[in-house]
C-alpha positions in Angstrom: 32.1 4.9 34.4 35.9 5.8 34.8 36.6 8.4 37.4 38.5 11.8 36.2 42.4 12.0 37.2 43.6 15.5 35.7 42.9 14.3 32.1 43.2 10.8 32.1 40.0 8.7 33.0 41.5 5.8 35.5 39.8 3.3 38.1 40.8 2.8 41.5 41.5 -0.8 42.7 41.7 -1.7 46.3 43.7 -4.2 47.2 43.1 -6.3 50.6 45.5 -8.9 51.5 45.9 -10.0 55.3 45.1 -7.3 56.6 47.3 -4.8 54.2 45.9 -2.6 51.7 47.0 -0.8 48.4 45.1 1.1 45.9 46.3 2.3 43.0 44.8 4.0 39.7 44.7 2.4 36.6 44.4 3.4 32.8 43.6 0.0 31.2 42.5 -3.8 32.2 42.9 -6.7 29.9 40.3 -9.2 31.5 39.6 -12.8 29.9 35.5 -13.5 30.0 34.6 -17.1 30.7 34.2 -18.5 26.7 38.2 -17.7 26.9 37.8 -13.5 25.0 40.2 -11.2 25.8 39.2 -7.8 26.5 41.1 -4.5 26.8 39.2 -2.2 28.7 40.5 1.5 28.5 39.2 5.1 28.8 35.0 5.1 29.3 34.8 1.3 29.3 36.5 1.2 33.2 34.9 0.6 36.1 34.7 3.4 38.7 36.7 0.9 41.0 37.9 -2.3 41.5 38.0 -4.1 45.2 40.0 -7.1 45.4 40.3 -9.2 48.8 42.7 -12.4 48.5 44.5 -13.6 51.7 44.2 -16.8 54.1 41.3 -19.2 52.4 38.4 -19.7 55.2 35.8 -22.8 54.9 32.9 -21.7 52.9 34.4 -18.1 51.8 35.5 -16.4 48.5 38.9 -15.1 48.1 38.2 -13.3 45.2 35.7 -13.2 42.7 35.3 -10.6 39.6 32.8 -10.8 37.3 32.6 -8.9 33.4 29.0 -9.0 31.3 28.2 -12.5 32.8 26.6 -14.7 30.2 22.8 -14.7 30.0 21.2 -17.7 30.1 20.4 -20.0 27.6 16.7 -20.2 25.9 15.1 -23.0 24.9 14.2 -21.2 22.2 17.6 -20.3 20.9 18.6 -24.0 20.9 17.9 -25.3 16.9 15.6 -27.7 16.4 16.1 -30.8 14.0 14.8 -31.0 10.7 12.3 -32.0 9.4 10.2 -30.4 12.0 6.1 -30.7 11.7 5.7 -27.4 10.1 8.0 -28.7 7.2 6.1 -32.0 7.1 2.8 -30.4 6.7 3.7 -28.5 3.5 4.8 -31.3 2.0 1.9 -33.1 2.6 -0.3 -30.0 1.0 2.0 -29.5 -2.2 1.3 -33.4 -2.5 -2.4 -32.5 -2.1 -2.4 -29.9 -4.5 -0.5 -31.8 -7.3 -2.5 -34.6 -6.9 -5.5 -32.3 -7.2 -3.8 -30.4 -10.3 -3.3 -33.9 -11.9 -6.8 -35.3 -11.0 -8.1 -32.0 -12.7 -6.0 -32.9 -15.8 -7.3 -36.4 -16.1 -11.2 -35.4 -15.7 -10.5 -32.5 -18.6 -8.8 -34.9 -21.2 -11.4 -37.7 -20.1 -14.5 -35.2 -21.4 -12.5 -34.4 -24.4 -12.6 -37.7 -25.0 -16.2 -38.3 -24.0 -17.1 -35.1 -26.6 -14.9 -36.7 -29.6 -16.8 -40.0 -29.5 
């Protein structure tokens, strides 16, 4: 959550850089997520504050690393399937059943129809 300034609602960023530091306040943020969105952040969707270190790279260290609403990861579940899956192959084989049944019915009626005429 923003911090209060007077009436304006503002984040504080630190800023470290060899060995020098600045902070200021501000009112809005544009930040670009990692699937290339742009997002203006303002008012209640601020941080309460912002530390930034950059400066001299060192072997096996960050120079600076901020991170907004990180994707989740990916479910197998949520990946589609192809088509046609099993469940989709067993109803056709039942509607084949059950029109073949329907039909064999049909034949065995008009067959005793006949067998009555006769």
């Amino acid at each position: 959550m923003a911090q209060k300034d007077g009436e304006k609602l503002c984040c504080k960023v630190t800023h470290h850089e060899n060995g020098r530091t600045t902070t200021r306040r501000i009112n809005s943020m544009v930040v670009q997520s990692v699937d290339g969105r742009v997002h203006l952040l303002t008012k209640e969707k601020l941080p309460d504050s912002i530390n930034l270190y950059t400066g001299d790279v060192h072997s096996g260290e960050h120079t600076a690393e901020v991170l907004l609403n990180p994707k989740p990861p990916v479910r197998l579940r949520d990946i589609p399937r192809g088509w046609p899956e099993g469940r989709d192959l067993l109803h056709v084989a039942i509607g084949f059943l059950m029109l073949s049944g329907i039909e064999f019915l049909i034949d065995a009626v008009r067959n005793l129809l006949d067998a009555a005429r006769m």
